[in-house]
Structures are given as structure tokens and as C-alpha cells.
C-alpha positions as CSV (number, residue, x, y, z in Angstrom):
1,X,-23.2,9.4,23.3
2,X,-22.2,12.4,22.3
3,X,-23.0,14.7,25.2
4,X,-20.4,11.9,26.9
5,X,-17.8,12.9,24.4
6,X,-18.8,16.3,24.8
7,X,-17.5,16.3,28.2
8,X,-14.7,14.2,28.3
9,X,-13.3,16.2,25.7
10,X,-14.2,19.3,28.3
11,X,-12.6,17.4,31.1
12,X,-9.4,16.6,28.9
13,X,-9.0,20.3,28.4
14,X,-9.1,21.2,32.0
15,X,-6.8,19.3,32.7
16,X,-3.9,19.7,29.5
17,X,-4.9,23.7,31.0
18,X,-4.0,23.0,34.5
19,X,-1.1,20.6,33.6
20,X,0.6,24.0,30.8
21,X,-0.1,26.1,33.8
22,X,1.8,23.9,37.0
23,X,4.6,23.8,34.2
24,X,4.8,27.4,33.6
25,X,4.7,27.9,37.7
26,X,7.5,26.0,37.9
27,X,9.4,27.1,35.0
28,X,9.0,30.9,36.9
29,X,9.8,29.7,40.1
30,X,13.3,28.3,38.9
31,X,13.8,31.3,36.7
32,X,13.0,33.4,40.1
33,X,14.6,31.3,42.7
34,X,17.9,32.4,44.4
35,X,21.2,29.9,45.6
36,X,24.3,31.6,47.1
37,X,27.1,30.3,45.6
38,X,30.5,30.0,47.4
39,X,33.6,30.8,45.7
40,X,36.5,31.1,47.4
41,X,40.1,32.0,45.7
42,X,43.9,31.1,46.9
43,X,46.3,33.0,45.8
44,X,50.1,31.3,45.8
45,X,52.5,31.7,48.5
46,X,55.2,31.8,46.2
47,X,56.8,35.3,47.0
48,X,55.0,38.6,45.8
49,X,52.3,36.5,44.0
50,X,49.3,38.8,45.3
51,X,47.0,41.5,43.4
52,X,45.3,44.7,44.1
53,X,43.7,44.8,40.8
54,X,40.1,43.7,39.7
55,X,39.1,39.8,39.2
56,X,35.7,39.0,37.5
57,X,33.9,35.4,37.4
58,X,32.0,33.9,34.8
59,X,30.2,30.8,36.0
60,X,29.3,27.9,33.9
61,X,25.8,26.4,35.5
62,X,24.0,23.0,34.6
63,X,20.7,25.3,33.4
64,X,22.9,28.8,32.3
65,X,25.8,30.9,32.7
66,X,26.2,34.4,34.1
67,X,28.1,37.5,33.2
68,X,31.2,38.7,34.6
69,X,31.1,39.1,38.0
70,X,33.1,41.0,40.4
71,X,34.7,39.1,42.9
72,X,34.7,42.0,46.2
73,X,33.7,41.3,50.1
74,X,35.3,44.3,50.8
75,X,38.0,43.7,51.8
76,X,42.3,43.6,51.0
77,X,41.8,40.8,48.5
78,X,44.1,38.3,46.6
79,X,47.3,38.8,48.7
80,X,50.1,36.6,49.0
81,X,48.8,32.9,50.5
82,X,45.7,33.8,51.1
83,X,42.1,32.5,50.5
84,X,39.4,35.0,49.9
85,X,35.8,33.9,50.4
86,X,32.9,35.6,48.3
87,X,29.2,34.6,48.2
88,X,27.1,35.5,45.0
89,X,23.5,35.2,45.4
90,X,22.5,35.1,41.6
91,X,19.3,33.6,40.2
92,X,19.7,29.2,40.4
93,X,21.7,28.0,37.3
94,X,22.2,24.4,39.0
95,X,25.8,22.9,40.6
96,X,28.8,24.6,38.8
97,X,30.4,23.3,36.0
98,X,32.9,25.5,34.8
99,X,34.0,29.0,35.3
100,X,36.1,31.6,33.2
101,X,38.1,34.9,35.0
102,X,38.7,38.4,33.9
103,X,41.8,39.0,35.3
104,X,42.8,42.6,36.0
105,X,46.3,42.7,38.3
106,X,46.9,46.7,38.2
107,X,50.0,46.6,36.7
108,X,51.5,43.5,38.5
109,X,51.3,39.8,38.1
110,X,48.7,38.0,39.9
111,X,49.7,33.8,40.6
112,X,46.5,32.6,40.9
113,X,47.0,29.0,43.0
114,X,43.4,27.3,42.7
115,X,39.9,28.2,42.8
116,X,37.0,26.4,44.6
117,X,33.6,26.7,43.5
118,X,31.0,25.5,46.7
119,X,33.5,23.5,48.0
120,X,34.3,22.0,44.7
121,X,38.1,23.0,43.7
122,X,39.9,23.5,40.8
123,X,44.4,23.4,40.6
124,X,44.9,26.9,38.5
125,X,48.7,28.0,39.9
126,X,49.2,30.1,37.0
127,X,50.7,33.6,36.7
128,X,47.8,36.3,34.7
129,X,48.9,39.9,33.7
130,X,46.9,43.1,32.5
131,X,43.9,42.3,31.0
132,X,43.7,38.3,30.9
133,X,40.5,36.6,30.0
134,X,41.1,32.8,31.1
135,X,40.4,29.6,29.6
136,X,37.4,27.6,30.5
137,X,38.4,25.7,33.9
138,X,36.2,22.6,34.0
139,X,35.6,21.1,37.7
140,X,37.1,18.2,38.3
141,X,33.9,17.2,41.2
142,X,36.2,14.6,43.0
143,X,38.5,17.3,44.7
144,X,36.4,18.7,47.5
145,X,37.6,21.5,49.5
146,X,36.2,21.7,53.2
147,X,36.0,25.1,55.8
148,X,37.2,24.7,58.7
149,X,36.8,27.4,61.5
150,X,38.7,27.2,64.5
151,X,37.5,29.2,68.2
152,X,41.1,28.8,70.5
153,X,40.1,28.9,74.3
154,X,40.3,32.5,75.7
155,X,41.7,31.0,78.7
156,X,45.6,32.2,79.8
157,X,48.4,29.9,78.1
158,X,46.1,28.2,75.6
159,X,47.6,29.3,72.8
160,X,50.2,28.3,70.8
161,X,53.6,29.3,68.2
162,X,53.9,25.8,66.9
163,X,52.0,25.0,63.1
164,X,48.9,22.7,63.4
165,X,48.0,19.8,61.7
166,X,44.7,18.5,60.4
167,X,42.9,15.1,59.7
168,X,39.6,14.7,58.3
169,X,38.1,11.0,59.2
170,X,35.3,9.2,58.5
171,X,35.6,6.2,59.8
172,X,38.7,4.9,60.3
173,X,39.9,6.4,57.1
174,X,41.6,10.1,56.5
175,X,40.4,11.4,53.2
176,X,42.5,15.2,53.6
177,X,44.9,16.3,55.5
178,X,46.7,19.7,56.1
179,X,49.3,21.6,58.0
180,X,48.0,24.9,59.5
181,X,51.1,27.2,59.2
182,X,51.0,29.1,62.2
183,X,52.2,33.0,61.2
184,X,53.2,33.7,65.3
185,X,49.4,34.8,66.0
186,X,46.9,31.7,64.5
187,X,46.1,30.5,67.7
188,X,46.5,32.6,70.7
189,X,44.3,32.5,73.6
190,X,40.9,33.8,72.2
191,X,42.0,33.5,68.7
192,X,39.6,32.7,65.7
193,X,41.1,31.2,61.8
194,X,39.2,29.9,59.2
195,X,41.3,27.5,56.7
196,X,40.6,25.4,53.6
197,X,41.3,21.4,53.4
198,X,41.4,19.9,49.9
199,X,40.9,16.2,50.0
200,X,38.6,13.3,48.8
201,X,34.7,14.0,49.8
202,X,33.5,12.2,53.0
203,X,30.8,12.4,55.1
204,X,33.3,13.8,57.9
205,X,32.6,12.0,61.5
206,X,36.0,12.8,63.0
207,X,38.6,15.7,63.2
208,X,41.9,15.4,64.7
209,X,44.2,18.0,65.1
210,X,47.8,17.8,66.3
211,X,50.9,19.7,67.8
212,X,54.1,17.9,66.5
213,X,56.6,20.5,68.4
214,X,56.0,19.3,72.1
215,X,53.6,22.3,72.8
216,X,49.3,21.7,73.6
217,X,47.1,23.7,72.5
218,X,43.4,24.3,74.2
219,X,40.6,24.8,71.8
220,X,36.6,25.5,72.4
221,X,35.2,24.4,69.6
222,X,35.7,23.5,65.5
223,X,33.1,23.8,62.6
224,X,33.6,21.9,59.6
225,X,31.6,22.8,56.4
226,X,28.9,24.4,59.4
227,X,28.8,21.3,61.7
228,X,29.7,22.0,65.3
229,X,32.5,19.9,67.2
230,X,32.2,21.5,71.2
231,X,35.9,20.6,73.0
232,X,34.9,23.3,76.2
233,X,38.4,24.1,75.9
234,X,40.1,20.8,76.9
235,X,43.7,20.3,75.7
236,X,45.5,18.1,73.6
237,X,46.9,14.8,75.1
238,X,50.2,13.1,75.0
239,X,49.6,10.2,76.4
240,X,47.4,9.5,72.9
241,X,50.5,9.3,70.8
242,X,54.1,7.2,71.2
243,X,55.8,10.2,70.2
244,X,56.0,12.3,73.4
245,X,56.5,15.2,71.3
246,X,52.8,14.7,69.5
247,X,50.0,15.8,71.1
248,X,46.7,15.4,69.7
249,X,43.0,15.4,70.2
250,X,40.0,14.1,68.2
251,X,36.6,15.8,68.4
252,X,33.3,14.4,67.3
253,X,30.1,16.5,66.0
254,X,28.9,18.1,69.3
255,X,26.7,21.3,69.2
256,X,27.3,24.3,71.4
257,X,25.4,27.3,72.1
258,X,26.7,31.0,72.4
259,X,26.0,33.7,74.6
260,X,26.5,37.5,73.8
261,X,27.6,39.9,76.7
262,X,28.4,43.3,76.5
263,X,29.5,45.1,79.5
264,X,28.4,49.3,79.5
265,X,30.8,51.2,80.8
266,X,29.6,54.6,82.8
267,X,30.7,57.6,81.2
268,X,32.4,58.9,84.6
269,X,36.1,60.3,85.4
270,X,37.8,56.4,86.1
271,X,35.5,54.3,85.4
272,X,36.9,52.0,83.4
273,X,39.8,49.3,84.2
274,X,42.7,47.9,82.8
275,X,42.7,44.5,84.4
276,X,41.5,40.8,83.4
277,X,37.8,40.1,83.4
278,X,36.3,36.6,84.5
279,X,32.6,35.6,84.1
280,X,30.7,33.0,85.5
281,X,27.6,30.9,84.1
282,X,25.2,28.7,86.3
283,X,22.6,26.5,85.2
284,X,19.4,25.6,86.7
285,X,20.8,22.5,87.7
286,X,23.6,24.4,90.2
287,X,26.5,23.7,87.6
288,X,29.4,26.5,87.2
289,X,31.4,27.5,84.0
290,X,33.6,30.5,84.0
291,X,35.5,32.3,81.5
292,X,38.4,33.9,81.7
293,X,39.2,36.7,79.1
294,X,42.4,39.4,79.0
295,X,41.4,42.8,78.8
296,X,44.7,43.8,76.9
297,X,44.0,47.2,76.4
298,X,42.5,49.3,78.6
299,X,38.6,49.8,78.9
300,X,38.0,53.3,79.0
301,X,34.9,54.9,80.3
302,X,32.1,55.5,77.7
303,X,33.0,51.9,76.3
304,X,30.9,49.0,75.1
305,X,33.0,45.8,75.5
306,X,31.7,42.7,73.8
307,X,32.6,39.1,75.1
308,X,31.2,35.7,73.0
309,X,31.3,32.4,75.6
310,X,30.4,29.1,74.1
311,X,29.5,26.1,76.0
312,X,27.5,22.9,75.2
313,X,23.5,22.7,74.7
314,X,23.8,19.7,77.8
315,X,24.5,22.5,80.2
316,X,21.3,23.9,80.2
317,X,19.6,27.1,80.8
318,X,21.5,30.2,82.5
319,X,20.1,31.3,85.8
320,X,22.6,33.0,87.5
321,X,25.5,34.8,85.6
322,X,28.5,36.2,87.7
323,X,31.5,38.9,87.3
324,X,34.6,39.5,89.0
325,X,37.5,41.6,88.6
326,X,40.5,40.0,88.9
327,X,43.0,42.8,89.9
328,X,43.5,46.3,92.2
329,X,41.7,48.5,89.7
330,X,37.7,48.4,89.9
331,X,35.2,49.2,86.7
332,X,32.2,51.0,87.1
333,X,29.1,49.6,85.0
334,X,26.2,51.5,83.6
335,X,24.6,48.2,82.5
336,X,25.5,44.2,81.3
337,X,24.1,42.7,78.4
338,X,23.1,39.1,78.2
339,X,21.7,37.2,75.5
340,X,19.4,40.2,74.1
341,X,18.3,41.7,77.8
342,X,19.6,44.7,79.6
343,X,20.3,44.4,83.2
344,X,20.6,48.1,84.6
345,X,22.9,48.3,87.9
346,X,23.0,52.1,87.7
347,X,26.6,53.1,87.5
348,X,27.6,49.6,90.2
349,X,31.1,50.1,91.2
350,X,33.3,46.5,90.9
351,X,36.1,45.4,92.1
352,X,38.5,42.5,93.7
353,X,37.5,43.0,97.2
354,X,33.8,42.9,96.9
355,X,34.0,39.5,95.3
356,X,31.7,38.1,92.8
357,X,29.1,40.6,91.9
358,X,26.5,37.8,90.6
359,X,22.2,38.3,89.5
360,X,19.2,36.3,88.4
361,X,19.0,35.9,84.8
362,X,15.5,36.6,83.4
363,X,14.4,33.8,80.6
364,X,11.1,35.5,80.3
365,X,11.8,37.3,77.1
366,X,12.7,40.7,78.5
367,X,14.8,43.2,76.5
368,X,15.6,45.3,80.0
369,X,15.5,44.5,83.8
370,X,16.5,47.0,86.4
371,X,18.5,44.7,88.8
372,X,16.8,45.3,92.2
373,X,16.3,43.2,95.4
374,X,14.3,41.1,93.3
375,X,16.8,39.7,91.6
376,X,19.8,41.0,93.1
377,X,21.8,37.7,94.6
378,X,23.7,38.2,98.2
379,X,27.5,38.5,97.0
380,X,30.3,38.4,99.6
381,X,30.9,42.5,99.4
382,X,26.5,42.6,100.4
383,X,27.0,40.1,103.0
384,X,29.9,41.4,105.0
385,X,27.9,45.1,104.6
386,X,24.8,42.7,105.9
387,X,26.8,41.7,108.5
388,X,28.5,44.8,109.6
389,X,25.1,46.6,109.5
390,X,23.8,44.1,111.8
391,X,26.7,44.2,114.2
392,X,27.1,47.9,114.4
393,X,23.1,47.9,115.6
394,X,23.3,45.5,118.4
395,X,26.3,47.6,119.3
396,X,23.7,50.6,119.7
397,X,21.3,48.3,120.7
398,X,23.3,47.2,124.1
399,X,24.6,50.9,124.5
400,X,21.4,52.5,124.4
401,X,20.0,49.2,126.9
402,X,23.1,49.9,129.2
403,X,22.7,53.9,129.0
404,X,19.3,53.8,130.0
405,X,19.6,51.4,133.0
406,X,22.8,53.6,134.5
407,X,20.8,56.5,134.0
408,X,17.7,54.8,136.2
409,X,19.6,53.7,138.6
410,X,21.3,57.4,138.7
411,X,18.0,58.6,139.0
412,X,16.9,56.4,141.7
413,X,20.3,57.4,143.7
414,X,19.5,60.9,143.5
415,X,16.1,60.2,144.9
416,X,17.3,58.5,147.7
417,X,19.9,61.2,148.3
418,X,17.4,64.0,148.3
419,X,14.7,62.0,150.6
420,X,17.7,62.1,153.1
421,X,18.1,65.3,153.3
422,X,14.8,66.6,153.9
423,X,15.0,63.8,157.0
């Protein structure tokens, strides 16, 4: 009997050991694990509301607090109607409660508008001078803010000067709404914005965005709060609205995938370009997407030009990609980047009258292919050389046939001639 209590109480120990140390595991592992926490902070469009001086964060966690923190990306911060995004990776303290600022406006007053804690936002618009430690804001966790990004389609006249307007569905219900102002530049062709919604929380199944001014507007794709919504820069539609003047269109969660190119100008007297560039993809299935980009300014030799295309992940994989130069002037490439490989063409000279200069893409994990008549793919400049070559040698071919045959007979005449003679 009692060697039985002997070892249960042995067994009870083992286990009250093992159970102190899983507790103590996990009490380091939450004292050592990381979260990023998004802040991001509007300052008011109210006239010369903006700051160049210092602003610190305290933040008020369900399991701590931190110390001041500076809010810096780097960048020309707290200006007049602007949100400013920072990401602070600080040891977990659980979802945000509350936070506290350290305001520092150099000098100036600093109208702070609101403040929004991952995604969570608080309504400040107050005015802060020198030296201003803040109340305590407590989140209020039923105003959510949402990040939207916006890609405009780099092809010519998809752009637009009129202001934008957002609705967040899900469902058939709206829970935010916004107006995009548009500052003259938003949405150009190629152009990229982020902006902030405010509205209720919803798990968002719909965006649509409008144009009430008359003027379209093509887009390639949206992200909301990371989600994907592909468009392959389709335009907005009219005929979806009684209002001629509205146009509209409603995407739905579609994901896309991007490709990288970098074209590598050769470092030689003129050889870079100054006209528009257009690219074409094909999938293994034979289907074609181009792009169409502006070169604005001038490539100069020496240069590395990057281009991003987008298209949807039911195209495929790439096995042809194609260039043309849309213009008089040529471009002379050292290499093209695709996707991570190198395709060397040794200083290839492009231009409008050779066509599409097109090659094999290699999706065998390659970081550089020379592009030889392995992969090199017959473009229209190669076939009429192909052609002309060929022409050019049954030219010769006939001459030489003709040549020798006048010459044989000439021969044969002489022959004759001489035989004569000596009769």
C-alpha cells in the first residue's frame, strides 16, 4: 500500500512539474512573440493644419502598454490632408485599447483629424502646440477604417480628372462610403493611391466605385484590407446607372498575379528611345495580353527600366513574352528581365519595322538564359531576312546554272569552229 502511494505521489509530481513548466513556456513565448501593429494618422484638411515636428505614441494593450514611440517611415509626414501609415513591430500586448501622443509641432500648430489603430479609428480633430502630452483616447471598436489601394490601367486615356467615389458592400448593404478627391493626378493612366474608408465593419464582398462627372475611368485591379479584386483594366459602364452622367463598376474578390520586367539598356552612343513601349504575354494555352505603357521621359542608354503587368491567375503560365516599339526611334537592349531570369540578346537592336521581337520563356527555374536559336521565336524582321536570304540564293543559284550552260555550249561552239578549220 504504501509503495502505491509512494508512486502516485511520484507520478503527481511529474506531472504538477511538467504542467509549471508548459506554463512558463507559454508565459515566454507571449513575452517573446512579435505583432506589427498599424497605425495610421490623418491630419485635417483644414488649411495649414500640417506639422514638421516630432509625434510619439504610447499604446494602451489588453496585456501592457509601451513607451513613447516615434511615429517615422521616413518620410514628409503629417502634412495638410494626409494619412501617414507606420508599422511598429513591438513585443504582443493584445488588440489596442487606448493610446496617448506626445505631440511636438516645431513651432507651429498641428490639427490632428483622427487616428486609427489596426484599422480601428478614433475622431481626434483637435489642434496640439509645443510640447502637448494628450489625453487617453479610448477606441471606440465599432468605427473600422479599411485600406484601399487602387492600380489605374497603364493603358492611353484611362485616366481620369473627375473625384471618385467608393462603396463598400456586403451583401446588398453599404456599410462606408467615400469620395476620392482627385488632386489633377490620382488616377492617371498607370497611376497607383492608397486611401482610407471609415465605416461600419463588414466582411466586404463588393466594391463599387463611381464617376459622377460623365468621364470613365479603366482600372486593373483594387485591394481592400490585402484582398485582391482583378478588373484587367475594363472600364466603367453607363448603361449600369439611370443617370447617364454615372458611370460605375462593381468588382468582386478575384486574385491576380504580377510579373516583374526590366528592360537593360546597352551602354552605347543612342541606344536608348524616347517612344512608347508595348509588351505582350502568351500562355500555354495560345492566349495574348498586351500592355501598353508611355515612356514619358526618355530612356537613356546605361538605364534599367522597370515595368509591373498584372493579370489574372486563370491565364496561366507565360510561354512566350513579346516587345515592340511603337514609333521611328529603335532601343538597343543588353538584356530583359522576366520574373527573376535574365534573357541576354547581346546588345539586339529594336525597332517598329522589325515587328515584334518575341522568345520562349523558360519556367525551369533559371536565373539567366542566353537567347539563342533554341529559344529564339521567328519574328517578322527574321522572317523577311529568312526570306530574302533564301531568294537572293536561288537568284545565284539560277545564274551560276545559266552561266555554266552558256559557257558549255560556248565551249562546244569553239570546238566545232576549230575542227573546221583544220578541215
Amino acid at each position: 500500500m504504501k509503495k502505491i502511494k509512494r508512486l502516485f505521489v511520484l507520478m503527481s509530481s511529474f506531472l504538477l512539474c511538467g504542467s509549471l513548466m508548459s506554463i512558463q513556456k507559454n508565459s515566454t513565448e507571449n513575452k517573446t512573440k512579435k505583432r506589427d501593429y498599424m497605425v495610421t494618422v490623418t491630419t485635417s484638411s483644414q488649411n495649414f493644419s500640417g506639422t514638421d515636428g516630432n509625434v510619439k505614441i504610447i499604446l494602451y494593450g489588453a496585456t501592457g502598454e509601451t513607451n513613447a514611440i516615434s511615429l517615422d517611415n521616413g518620410k514628409n509626414n503629417f502634412e495638410t490632408g494626409e494619412t501617414d501609415e507606420f508599422h511598429i513591430v513591438i513585443n504582443d500586448i493584445g488588440d489596442i485599447d487606448a493610446f496617448q501622443l506626445i505631440v511636438e509641432p516645431d513651432g507651429d500648430n498641428w490639427r490632428l483629424f483622427k487616428v486609427a489603430i489596426d484599422h480601428w479609428t478614433y475622431a481626434v480633430n483637435q489642434s496640439y502646440e509645443i510640447d502637448t502630452m494628450t489625453e487617453k483616447f479610448v477606441i471606440n471598436h465599432m468605427q473600422y477604417q479599411y485600406k484601399l489601394e487602387m492600380q489605374c490601367s497603364a493603358l492611353e486615356d484611362s485616366g481620369t480628372y473627375s473625384d471618385i467615389y467608393v462603396q463598400l458592400y456586403s451583401g446588398d448593404e453599404y456599410h462606408a462610403y467615400s469620395k476620392l478627391d482627385n488632386n489633377g493626378s490620382d488616377f492617371d493612366d498607370g497611376s497607383y493611391g492608397v486611401y482610407y474608408i471609415s465605416g461600419l465593419y463588414a466582411e466586404i464582398d463588393r466594391i463599387r466605385i463611381k464617376s459622377k462627372d460623365g468621364y470613365s475611368l479603366k482600372l486593373c485591379w483594387a485591394k481592400l484590407d490585402g484582398v485582391q479584386y482583378y478588373n484587367g483594366d475594363k472600364e466603367m459602364d453607363p448603361s449600369l446607372h439611370t443617370d447617364n452622367s454615372t458611370y460605375y463598376m462593381d468588382l468582386v474578390p478575384t486574385p491576380f498575379v504580377t510579373y516583374n520586367v526590366r528592360l537593360n539598356v546597352s551602354d552605347n552612343f543612342l541606344a536608348g528611345t524616347d517612344e512608347d513601349i508595348l509588351f505582350n504575354l502568351t500562355s500555354n494555352s495560345n492566349v495574348d495580353k498586351y500592355y501598353y505603357f508611355e515612356t514619358g521621359d526618355d530612356i537613356d542608354r546605361g538605364d534599367n527600366v522597370d515595368y509591373t503587368f498584372y493579370n489574372s491567375t486563370e491565364f496561366g503560365e507565360v510561354s512566350k513574352f513579346g516587345i515592340l516599339i511603337n514609333g521611328d526611334d529603335d532601343i538597343q537592349l543588353d538584356s530583359i528581365e522576366f520574373n527573376g531570369t535574365r534573357y541576354n540578346l547581346d546588345e539586339k537592336v529594336l525597332n517598329t519595322d522589325d515587328g515584334w521581337y518575341t522568345f520562349n520563356v523558360d519556367n525551369s527555374g533559371n536565373t539567366e538564359v542566353n537567347v539563342g536559336t533554341s529559344l529564339i521565336v521567328v519574328t517578322n524582321a527574321t522572317w523577311s531576312i529568312i526570306t530574302t536570304v533564301a531568294i537572293v540564293e536561288v537568284a545565284v543559284a539560277v545564274f551560276m546554272v545559266v552561266y555554266f550552260m552558256k559557257k558549255k555550249k560556248d565551249n562546244k561552239d569553239t570546238n566545232k569552229d576549230t575542227k573546221d578549220e583544220k578541215k
